[in-house]
Structures are given as C-alpha cells and as structure tokens.
C-alpha positions in Angstrom: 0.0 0.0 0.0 1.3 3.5 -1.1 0.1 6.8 1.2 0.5 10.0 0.2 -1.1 13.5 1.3 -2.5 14.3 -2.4 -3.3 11.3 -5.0 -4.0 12.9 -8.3 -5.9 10.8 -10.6 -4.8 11.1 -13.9 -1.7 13.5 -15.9 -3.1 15.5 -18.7 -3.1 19.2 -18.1 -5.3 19.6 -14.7 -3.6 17.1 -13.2 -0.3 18.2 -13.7 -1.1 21.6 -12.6 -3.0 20.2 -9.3 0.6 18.0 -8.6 2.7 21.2 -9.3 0.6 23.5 -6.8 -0.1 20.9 -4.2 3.5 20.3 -3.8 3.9 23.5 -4.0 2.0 23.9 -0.8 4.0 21.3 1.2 1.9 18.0 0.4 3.5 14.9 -0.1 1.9 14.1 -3.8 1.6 11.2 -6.3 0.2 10.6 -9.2 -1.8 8.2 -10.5 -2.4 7.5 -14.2 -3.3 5.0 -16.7 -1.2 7.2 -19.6 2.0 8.3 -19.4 1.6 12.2 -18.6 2.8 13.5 -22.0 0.6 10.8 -24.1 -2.6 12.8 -22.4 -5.6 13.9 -24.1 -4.7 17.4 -23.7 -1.7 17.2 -25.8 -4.2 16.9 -29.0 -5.5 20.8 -27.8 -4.5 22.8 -30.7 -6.4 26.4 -30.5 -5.4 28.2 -27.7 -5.3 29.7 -24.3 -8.1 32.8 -23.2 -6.5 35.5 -21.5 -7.0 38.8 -20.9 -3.2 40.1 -21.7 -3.6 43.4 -23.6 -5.1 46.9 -23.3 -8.5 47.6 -24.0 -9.4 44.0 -22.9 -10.5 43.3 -19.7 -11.0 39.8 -17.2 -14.8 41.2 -16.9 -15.2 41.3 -20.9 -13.9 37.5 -20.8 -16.0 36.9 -18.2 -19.1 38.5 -19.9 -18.5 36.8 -23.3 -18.0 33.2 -20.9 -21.3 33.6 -19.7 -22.9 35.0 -22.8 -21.2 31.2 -24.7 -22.5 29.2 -22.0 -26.2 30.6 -22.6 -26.4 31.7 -19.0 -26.2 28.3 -17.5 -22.4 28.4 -16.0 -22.1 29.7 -12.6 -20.7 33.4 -12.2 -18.2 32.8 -9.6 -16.2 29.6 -11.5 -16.5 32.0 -14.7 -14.6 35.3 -12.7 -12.5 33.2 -11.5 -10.9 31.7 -14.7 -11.3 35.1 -16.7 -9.4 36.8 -13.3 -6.7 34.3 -13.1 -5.6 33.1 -16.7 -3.4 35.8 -17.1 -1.5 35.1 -14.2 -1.4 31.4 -15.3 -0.5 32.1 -19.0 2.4 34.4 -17.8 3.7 31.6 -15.4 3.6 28.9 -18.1 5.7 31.4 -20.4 8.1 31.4 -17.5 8.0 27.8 -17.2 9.5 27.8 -20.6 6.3 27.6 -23.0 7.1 28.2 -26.1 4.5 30.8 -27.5 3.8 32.2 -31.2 5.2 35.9 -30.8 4.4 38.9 -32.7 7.1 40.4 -34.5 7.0 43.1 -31.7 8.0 40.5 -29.5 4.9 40.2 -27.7 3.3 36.7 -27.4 0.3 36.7 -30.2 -3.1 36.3 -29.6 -5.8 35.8 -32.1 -9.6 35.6 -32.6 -12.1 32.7 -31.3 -15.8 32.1 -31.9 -17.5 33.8 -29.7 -15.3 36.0 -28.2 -15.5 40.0 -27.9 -11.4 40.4 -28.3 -8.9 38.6 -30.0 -7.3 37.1 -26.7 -6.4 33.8 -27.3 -2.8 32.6 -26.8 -1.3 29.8 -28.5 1.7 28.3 -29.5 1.2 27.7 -33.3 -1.8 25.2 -33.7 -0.1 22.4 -31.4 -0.6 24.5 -28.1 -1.8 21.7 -25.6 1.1 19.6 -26.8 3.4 22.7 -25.4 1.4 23.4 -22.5 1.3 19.3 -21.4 5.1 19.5 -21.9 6.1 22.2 -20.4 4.1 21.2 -17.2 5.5 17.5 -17.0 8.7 19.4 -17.0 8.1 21.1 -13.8 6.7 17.8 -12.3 9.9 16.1 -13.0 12.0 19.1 -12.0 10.0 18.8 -8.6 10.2 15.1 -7.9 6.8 14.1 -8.0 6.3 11.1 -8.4 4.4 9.8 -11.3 2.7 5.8 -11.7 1.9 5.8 -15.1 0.5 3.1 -16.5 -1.7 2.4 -13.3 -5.8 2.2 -14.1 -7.5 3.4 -11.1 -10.4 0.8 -10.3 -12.3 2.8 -7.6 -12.3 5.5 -5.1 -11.9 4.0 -1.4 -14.5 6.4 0.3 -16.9 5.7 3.5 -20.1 4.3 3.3 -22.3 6.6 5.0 -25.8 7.0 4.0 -25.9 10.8 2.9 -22.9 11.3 0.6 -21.9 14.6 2.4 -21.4 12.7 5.1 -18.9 10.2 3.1 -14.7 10.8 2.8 -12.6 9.5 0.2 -9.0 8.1 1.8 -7.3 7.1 -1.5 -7.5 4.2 -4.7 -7.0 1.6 -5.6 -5.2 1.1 -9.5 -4.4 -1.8 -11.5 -0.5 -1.7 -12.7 -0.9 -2.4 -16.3 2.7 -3.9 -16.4 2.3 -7.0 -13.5 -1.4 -7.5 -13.1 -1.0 -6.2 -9.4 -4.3 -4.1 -7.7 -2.4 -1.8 -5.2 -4.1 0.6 -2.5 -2.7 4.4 -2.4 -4.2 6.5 0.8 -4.5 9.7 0.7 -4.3 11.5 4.1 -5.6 15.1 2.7 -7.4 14.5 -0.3 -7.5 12.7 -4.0 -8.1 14.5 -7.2 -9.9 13.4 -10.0 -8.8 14.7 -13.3 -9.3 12.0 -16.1 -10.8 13.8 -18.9 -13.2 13.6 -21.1 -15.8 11.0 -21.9 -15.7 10.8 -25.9 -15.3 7.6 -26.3 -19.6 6.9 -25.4 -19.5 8.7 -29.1 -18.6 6.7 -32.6 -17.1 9.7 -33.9 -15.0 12.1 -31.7 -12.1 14.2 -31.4 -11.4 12.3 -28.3 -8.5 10.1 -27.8 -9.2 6.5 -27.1 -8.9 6.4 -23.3 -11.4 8.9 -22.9 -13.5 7.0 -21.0 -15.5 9.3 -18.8 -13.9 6.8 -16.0 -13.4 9.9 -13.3 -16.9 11.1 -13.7 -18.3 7.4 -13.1 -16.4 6.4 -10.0 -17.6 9.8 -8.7 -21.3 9.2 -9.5 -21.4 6.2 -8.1 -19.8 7.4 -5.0 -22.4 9.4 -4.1 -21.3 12.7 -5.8 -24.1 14.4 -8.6 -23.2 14.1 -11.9 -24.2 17.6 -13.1 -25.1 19.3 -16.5 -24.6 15.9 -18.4 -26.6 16.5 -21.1 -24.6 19.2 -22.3 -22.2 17.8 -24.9 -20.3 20.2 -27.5 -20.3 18.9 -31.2 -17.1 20.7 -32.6 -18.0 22.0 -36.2 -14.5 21.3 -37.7 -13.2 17.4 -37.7 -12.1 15.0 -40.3 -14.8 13.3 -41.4 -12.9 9.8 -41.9 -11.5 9.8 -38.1 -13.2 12.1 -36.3 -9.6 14.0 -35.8 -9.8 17.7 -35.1 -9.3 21.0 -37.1 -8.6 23.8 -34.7 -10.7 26.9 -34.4 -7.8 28.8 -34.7 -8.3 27.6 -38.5 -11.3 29.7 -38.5 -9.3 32.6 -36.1 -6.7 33.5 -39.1 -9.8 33.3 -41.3 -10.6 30.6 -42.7 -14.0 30.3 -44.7 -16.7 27.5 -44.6 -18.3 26.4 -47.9 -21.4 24.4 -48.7 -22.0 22.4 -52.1 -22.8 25.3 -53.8 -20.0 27.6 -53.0 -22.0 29.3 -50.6 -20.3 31.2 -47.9 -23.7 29.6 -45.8 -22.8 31.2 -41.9 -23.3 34.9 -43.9 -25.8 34.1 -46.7 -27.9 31.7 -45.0 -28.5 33.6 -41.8 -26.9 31.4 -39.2 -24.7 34.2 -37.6 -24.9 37.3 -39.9 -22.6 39.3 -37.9 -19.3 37.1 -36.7 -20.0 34.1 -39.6 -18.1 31.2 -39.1 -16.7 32.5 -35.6 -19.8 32.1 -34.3 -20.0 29.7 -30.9 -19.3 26.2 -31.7 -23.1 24.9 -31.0 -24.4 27.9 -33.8 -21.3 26.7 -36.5 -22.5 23.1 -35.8 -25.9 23.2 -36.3 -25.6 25.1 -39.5 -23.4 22.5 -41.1 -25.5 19.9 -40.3 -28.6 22.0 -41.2 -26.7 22.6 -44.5 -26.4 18.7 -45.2 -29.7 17.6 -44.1 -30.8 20.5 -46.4 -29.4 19.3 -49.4 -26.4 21.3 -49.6 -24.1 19.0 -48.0 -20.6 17.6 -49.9 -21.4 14.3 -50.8 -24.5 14.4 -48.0 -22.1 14.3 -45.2 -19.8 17.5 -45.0 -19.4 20.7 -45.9 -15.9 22.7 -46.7 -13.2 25.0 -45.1 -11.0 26.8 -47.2 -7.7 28.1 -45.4 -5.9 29.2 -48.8 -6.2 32.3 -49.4 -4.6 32.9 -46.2 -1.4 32.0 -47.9 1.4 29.9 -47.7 3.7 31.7 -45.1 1.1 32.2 -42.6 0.2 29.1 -43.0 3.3 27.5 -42.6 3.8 29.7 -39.5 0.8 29.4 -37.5 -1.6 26.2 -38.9 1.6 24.0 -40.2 0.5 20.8 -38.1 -2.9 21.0 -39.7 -1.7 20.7 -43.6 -0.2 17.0 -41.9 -3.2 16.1 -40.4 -5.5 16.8 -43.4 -2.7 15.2 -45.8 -2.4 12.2 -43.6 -6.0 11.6 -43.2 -8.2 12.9 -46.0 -5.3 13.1 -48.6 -5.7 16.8 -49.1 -3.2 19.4 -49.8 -4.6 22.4 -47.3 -2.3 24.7 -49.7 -3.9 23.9 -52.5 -7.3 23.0 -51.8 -10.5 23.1 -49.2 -10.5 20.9 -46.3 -13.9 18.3 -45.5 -15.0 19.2 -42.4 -18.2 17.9 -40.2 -19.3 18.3 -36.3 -17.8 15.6 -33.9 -18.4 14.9 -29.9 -15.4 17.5 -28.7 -16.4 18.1 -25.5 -18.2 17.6 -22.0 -19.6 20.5 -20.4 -21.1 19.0 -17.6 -19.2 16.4 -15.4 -18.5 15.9 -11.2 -20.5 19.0 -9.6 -17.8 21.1 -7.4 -16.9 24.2 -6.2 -14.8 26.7 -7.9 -12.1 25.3 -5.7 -12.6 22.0 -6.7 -14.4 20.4 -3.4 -17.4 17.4 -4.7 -19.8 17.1 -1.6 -17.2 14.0 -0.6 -15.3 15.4 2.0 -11.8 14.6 0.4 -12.4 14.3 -3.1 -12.0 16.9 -6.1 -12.7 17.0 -9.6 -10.8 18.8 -11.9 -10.6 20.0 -15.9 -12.9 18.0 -18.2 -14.4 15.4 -15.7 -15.7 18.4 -13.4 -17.8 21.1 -13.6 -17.2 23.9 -11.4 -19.6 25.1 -13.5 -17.3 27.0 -16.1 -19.0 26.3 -19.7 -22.7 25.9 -18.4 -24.3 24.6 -21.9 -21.8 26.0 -24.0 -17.9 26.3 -24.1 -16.0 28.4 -25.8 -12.3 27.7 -27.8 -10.0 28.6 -25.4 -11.5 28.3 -22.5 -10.7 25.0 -21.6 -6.9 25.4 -21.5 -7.7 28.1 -19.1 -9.6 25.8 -16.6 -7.0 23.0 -16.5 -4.3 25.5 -15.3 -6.5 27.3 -13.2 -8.6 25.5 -11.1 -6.1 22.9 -11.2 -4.2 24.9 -9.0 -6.7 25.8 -7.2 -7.9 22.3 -5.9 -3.9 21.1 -5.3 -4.0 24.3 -3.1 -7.2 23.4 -1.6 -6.4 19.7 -0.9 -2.9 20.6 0.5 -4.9 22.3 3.4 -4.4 25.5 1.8 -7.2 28.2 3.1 -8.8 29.5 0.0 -11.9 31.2 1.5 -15.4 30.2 1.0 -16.4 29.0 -1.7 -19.6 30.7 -3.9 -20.9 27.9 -5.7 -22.9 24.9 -3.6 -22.3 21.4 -3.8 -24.5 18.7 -2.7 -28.8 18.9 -2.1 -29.4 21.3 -0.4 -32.5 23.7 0.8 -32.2 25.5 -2.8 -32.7 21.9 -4.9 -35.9 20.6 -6.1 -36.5 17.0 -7.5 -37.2 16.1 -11.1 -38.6 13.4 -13.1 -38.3 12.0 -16.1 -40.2 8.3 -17.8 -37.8 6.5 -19.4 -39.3 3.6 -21.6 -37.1 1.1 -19.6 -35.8 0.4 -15.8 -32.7 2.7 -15.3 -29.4 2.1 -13.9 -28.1 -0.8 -12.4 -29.9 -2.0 -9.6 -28.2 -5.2 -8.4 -24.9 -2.7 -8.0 -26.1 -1.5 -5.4 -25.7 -4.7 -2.8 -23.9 -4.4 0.3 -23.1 -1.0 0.3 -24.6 2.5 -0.2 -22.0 4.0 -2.5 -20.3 1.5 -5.0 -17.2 0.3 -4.0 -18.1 1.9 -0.7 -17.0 0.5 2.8 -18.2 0.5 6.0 -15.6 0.7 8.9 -14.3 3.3 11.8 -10.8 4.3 10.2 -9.3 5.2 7.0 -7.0 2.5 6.6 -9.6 0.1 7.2 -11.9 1.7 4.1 -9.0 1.3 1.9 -8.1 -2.1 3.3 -12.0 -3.4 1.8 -12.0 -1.5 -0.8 -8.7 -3.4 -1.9 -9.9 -6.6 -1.1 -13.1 -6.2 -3.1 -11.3 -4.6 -6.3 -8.9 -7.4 -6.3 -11.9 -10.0 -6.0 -14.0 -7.8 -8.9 -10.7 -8.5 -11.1 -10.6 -12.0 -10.5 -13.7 -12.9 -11.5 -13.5 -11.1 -14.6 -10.9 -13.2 -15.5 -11.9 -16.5 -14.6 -14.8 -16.2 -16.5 -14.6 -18.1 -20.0 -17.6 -17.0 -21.5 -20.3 -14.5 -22.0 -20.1 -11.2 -24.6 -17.2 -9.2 -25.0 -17.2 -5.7 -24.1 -16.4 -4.8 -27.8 -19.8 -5.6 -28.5 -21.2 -3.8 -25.9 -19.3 -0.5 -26.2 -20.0 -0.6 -30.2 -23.5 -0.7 -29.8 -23.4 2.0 -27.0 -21.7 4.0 -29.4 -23.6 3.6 -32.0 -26.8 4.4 -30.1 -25.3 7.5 -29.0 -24.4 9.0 -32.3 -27.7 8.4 -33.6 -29.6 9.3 -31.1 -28.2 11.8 -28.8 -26.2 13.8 -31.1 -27.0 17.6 -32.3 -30.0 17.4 -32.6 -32.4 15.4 -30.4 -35.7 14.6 -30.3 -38.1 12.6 -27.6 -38.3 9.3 -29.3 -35.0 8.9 -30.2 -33.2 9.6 -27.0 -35.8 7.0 -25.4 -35.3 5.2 -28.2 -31.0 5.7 -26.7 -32.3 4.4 -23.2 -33.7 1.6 -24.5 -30.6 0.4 -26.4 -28.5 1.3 -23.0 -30.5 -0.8 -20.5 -29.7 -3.8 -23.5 -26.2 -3.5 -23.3 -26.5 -3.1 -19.4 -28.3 -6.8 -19.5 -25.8 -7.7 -21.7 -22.6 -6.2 -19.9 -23.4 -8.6 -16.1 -22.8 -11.6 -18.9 -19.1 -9.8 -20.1 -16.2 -11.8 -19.8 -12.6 -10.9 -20.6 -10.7 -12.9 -23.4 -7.2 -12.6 -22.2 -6.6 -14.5 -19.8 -2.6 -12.5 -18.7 -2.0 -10.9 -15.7 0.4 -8.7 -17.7 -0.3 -6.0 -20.2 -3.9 -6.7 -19.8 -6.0 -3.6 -22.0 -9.0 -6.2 -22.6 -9.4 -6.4 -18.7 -8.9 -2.7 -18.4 -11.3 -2.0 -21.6 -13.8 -4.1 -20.3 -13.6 -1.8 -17.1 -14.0 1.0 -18.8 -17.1 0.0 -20.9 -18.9 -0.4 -17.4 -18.0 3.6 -17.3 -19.2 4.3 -20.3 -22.7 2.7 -19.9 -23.2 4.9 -16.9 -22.1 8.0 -18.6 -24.5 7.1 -21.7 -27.1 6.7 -19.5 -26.4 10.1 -17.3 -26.3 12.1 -20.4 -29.4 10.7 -22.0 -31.6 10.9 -19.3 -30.6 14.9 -18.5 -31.2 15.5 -22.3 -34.9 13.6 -21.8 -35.5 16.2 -19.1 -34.4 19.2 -20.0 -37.7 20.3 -22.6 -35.9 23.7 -24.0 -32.9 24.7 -26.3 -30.5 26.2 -24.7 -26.7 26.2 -25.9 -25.6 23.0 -27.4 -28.9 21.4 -26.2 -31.8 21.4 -29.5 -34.6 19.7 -29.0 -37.3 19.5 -31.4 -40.1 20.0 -29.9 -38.8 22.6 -27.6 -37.6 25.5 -30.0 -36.8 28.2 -27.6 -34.7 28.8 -24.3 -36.9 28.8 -21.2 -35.5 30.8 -18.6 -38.4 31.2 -16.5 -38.7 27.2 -16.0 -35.0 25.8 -17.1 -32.4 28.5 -16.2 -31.1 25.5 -13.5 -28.7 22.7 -13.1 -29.7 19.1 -14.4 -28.5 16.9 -12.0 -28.1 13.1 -11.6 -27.0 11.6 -8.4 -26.6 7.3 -7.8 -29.2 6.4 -5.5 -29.5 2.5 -4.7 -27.9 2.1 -8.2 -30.4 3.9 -10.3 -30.5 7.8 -11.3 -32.1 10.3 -9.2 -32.9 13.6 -11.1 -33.2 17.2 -9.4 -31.9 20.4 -9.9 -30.4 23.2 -8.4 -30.2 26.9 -8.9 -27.5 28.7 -11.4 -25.5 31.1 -9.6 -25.9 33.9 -11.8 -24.5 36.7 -9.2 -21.0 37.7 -9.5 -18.2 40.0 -8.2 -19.5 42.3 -11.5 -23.2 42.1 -10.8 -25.4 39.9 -11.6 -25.1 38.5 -15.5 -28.7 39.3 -16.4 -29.7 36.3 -19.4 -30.4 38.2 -23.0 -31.0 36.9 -26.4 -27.8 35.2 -27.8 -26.9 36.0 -30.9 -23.7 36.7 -32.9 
C-alpha cells in the first residue's frame, strides 16, 4: 500500500497543474495514471489559451462573453475566476519555458475565437496543448513528483455513510498495467480526480481512445451528482474519416466554410450574420448539419473550409500541423485546396459537480478540468477556454487539498434547501440496480478508520478483477461498447428529439443486460488492456445513460442542447442545473439553482446572438 497527502488521478493538463501547486503547498503528492503524462488527451489541444493580456481588454469582458457562450447556464463565480486568473497562469507557463507564437513586436500573439469579444487567445502555433502538457511535466519532473503511469484506477476507497456529504474519500485503488498487481494508495488530505473527457460513449469524436469518462463514473457512483450531463459540444470542424480535429484557430486567421454550392452559408444563409463562421461552436455546428440535411451538404455528409487564401507563409507559420493532419487523413493538400469538415463529440460540459475550488460534496475528493464542472461552460464552451480551466482550477484544488485556506467557496455542492426534485419516464428500468448490494455507495465500505476503508476497498477490487478473469464466456465488451456508441451517435447527437433519445435508453438498458454476462478474453495478468477495456465499458454505460436521461429532461434549447419540440430557451422554467445523483444504483434527477451573481453584478440572461 502507497500513502500519500495528495493522489492525483490522472496526468493530462489539470492534473499536472494540481501536482505542481499541491507540492507546491508542502503536500506529499503522487500521481496516478493509466497514460504516461505526455501521451494525455490534452496534448491533442491545438487552438489556444483565453486570457486577458492586452489593453483595451478586460477579465470582466472575458467573463461577460464566458457567460454569454454558455447561454447563462455556467455559474458566475467559477466563470470570474478563470477570466481573473488566466493571465497570471498564462504568464507563469511562459516562465515555465512555454514556447508561444510571438508577434514580431516581441509580444506573445493572440488571435480571434468564436465567440469572443477580443482577439485574446494565446497559442503556440496550432499544437498549443502539446506545449502546455510539456512544459508542465517538466516542472513535475523538476520537482520530484512522483508519477505511476501506466496504473488504471479501479475505484475510489470512500466511507459508506448514508448521505454522501457525510462520506470521505481516503485514497485508490489502481491496476499496474505492467504486472497484473491491484495496489491501494491512501491519501491522508485529499484525491483529485482529473481523467478527462468522456468521448469515447460517441462513434465519432475528437477524443482520444482512453477517454473513458472513468473519473466522472467512479464519482457518481460514489455518491457525488453528476451535473449538467446533457450538455455535450459537437465541434464544427473534424475529419470526417477519423473524427480527428481541425482547430478553431483555423477559423481565427480566417478561414471560410463552404457548402456544395459555393455558398459562404454562416453569412448568406443567416446562421450568424454578424461574426459568420466565428460564431460559438453549437451555432457553426448546427448550420453545417442543417446545411447537409438541407441538401447542400458535400457528398451528404460534409461541408468545406478553405484556409488558402490565407497564404502559404502564414500558414506554414501558424496552422503547419494542420496541412499534416488533413494530408495524412483525408489526402488533401490544405495549400492547395479546401479541407472536409463535419461536427464531432469534442467536449463535455457537464461532469463531477464542485466548487470553484474544486471540493465534490465527498469530504476529500475533487474534480478537476474536463471530468468536473465547477460550473465554467454551463451549456456551451467556448475555444479557449478550456486550457484556461486545467491551469487554473487545477491549482486551485492542489492548493485546496494541501490544506491550503482558499476562502469560502460561492458555488454549492451537494442537495441542499435550494434543490428541487425532477422526473423524467424512461421507456425502460434505469441504472443498475443489483450494484447497489452491500453498500450504499459503489465500492463503498463501512468501517471506523481510514485505513480500514482502503483495506475493503482493496480486497473487493482485487476480488472484482478476479472474476473477470476466470470467466470463460459471455459477450465481450467490444460488442457492448459498439452498440453504446452507436446508439449514441444516432440518437443523442446535435439534434435530439423525444423518441429517439428513449429510443438511446432503451438500447442502454440492453447493453447493461448484456454487460453482467461480459467476460474478458485474455486470460494474462500482464499488459492486460481487454481487462482494463472491459472496465471501462462499465464507465461508459453509466455515462451514456447520465447524459441521456438529463437530455430527456431538459424540454428547451439552450446552448448545445436542441430539442425538437422545444424550440426556444426557457428561462423562466430551465435557467437551472440538471443533475443526476446514484441512489441505490439507479439515477435520481433534481436540480439546483444557477449562480448567476458575481463580483461584477449579476449577468442578467439576454438573447444570444452573434
């Protein structure tokens, strides 16, 4: 057994930062990962960083145009404090060594983003989370911190009280990919979830393949709300072949979307007369699909983006990685001709509920970057901004979990006297009832001391592994995850519509059936990714599920949320938080309130347009 003060979950960006600042603050800190840190999904982050940097912008304009994109349904305080502290956190990484684009002035450059008020986005050419992952591994390395990579966090060991703001998290326990062994690491201050995204419950997405929403699960079923779920962002510019993405920052030097007929269809068609194709991502992604189901698609399936008259040398300087991408996967010459491009699953807006400091309702446990929301994006995020919130609220929960005294925090976690239930009637049972035996929270354990949680919490991981792998038979998770995926795409994509998304739960609760008969092929106890992908499928059922069930209930449009029948936002009924907590292994809905009040004033909810 390893013990630690701070266990960070997972290496990408926000978990990084959290290791650097909680060490930082005198904690003892590991981490925890199932990638090596620089293989991380937020090395394939290519626009840029938000930050206020130059005169005649301002952190309350970012602020303003954060709340605007999120179609009022992010939480004022978590907004202030990323547009108030990226600044300070973009400055620090350029001391760190970060090698920014410069103007020829000297001064780092900063370019346009959809939906933004001021060209204020940093970036380091169009490879700017591969720079920013880096130069933060460097610092961990510089500092001695030590790193398990290669180790697939099972479950969290937390208390098995009733009421989950009565529970605490004390540690992990991880499989090591490289011997088969299921380890226990305690955590005496606090363990930090930050595993990413949860693309993967998508056929097509930008995400990398271990993007497996496996943070946001183990949290759920651990008693913490699962909020905003339903809030997914389709990003209007990826490959149609792989799914792999075309930066905004494409669209930020000027590039120009076409449909079949040459039409430049953002301007002449309506969509966004005023900022065209750097609109928000939900407006851009609508339009090309609207476009193609219209008739005016390429080939019924995409629509163009044309970077060449922008030249070769700008190119060359500022979008070179994204001539080799579009080469290697579509076989076109960006120099020379327009680029297919179609909306793909990019993003999770919703994720863990916390504070702004990071704090879930789990005494001990935090959520970080894309598995949390704080909430930052509310139904809508904007490029750039989620660079931003890995550096800056992951120092703010390594802070916070090395007993750092931050204040109070704004936004509320956990039911409280503000929260009101919901309902929602799914065509099928939800969830996974028979989970829930022997214990409140999954994985949970009853017993007077911290060592002794992590102690059962060990022993039962070990024994969940075990039989995995004795059994011979059954469906393979391959199966099970393909038709989750598939279900998903089609049904709980863009746009979505009653039938199909209960259409969605009905194909979930089959592969749930399906999944208690799933047995793992490969029998090693070395190297195992079949036992580890099988693992993660369970994950990915829940997060299917989650996201389905809060885009059943929410009966508006708001952000990148359409629903057919509901053609209009609906602040007076749905200007809330959809929230999904485990209860006895099934969903519970309910709903709390936005926090719309902020250090500038309250952020009164208009009419979005651009």
């Amino acid at each position: 057994m390893y013990e630690y003060d701070v266990i960070v979950v997972g290496a990408g960006g926000a978990g990084l930062r959290a290791a650097i600042a909680a060490q930082e603050a005198g904690a003892d800190v590991a981490m925890v990962t199932k990638l090596h840190p620089v293989r991380s999904h937020t090395g394939a982050a290519e626009g840029g960083i938000n930050a206020a940097l130059r005169e005649g912008d301002d952190w309350e304009l970012h602020a303003y145009d954060t709340m605007k994109g999120a179609d009022y349904l992010a939480d004022a305080p978590a907004a202030e404090a990323l547009t108030q502290e990226s600044p300070e956190e973009v400055i620090q990484l350029e001391h760190w060594g970060m090698a920014f684009s410069r103007d020829d002035d000297g001064r780092v450059s900063q370019r346009p983003f959809g939906g933004l008020s001021f060209p204020r986005t940093t970036y380091a050419g169009a490879e700017t989370g591969h720079h920013l992952l880096h130069t933060l591994y460097e610092q961990v390395v510089k500092r001695g911190i030590d790193v398990f990579d290669e180790w697939y966090v099972l479950n969290l060991a937390v208390s098995d009280e009733s009421q989950p703001d009565d529970r605490t998290c004390h540690g992990v326990v991880a499989y090591e990919t490289a011997t088969g062994n299921v380890e226990a690491f305690t955590a005496r201050d606090g363990v930090i979830l930050a595993t990413g995204g949860l693309g993967q419950v998508y056929d097509h997405t930008t995400n990398a393949v271990a993007n497996t929403g496996d943070g946001v699960a183990m949290a759920y079923r651990a008693g913490v709300p699962a909020e905003d779920m339903e809030m997914i962002q389709f990003h209007p510019t990826t490959l149609p072949s792989t799914g792999v993405l075309i930066s905004e920052g494409v669209r930020g030097e000027g590039g120009i979307l076409y449909n079949d007929e040459g039409e430049r269809f953002m301007f002449e068609h309506g969509y966004a007369k005023n900022d065209g194709e750097l609109a928000s991502r939900d407006v851009v992604s609508r339009a090309e699909l609207t476009e193609v189901n219209e008739g005016r698609g390429i080939e019924d399936e995409y629509v163009h983006l044309d970077m060449r008259h922008l030249g070769e040398e700008r190119i060359l300087d500022r979008l070179e990685n994204i001539l080799h991408l579009a080469e290697d996967f579509e076989g076109v010459d960006g120099l020379e001709e327009p680029m297919p491009v179609k909306p793909g699953q990019h993003y999770a807006m919703g994720g863990i509920e916390t504070d702004e400091f990071g704090q879930t309702c789990v005494e001990g446990l935090y959520a970080v970057g894309e598995c949390a929301c704080a909430s930052v994006h509310g139904s809508n995020r904007l490029g750039g901004n989620a660079l931003p919130e890995l550096i800056v609220f992951g120092k703010r929960a390594g802070r916070h979990a090395a007993d750092e005294d931050l204040g109070a925090p704004r936004v509320p976690v956990g039911q409280t006297g503000d929260s009101e239930p919901g309902s929602v009637e799914p065509p099928v049972e939800l969830g996974e009832p028979w989970a829930a035996e022997g214990a409140v929270a999954d994985g949970g354990a009853a017993a007077d001391t911290a060592e002794a949680v992590v102690e059962r919490t060990l022993e039962r991981e070990r024994e969940r592994v075990e039989r995995l792998l004795e059994r011979d038979e059954g469906t393979q998770h391959s199966d099970i995850r393909a038709a989750v995926q598939r279900t998903m795409t089609e049904n709980v994509n863009v746009f979505r519509e009653e039938g199909a998304l209960k259409e969605a739960l009905v194909d979930i609760h089959a592969a749930r059936q399906r999944y208690r008969d799933v047995y793992v092929a490969d029998p090693s106890s070395t190297y195992n990714t079949d036992l580890i992908q099988t693992i993660e499928t369970r994950n990915l059922l829940d997060i299917a599920e989650m996201i389905t069930v809060g885009a059943l209930a929410r009966e508006e449009f708001r952000g990148a949320h359409w629903r057919k029948q509901y053609q209009e936002r609906r602040d007076d009924e749905w200007l809330k938080h959809t929230m999904v907590s485990w209860s006895d292994g099934s969903p519970e809905l309910w709903y709390k309130p936005v926090v719309l009040e902020g250090e500038a004033g309250a952020y009164e909810p208009k009419e979005r347009s651009y």
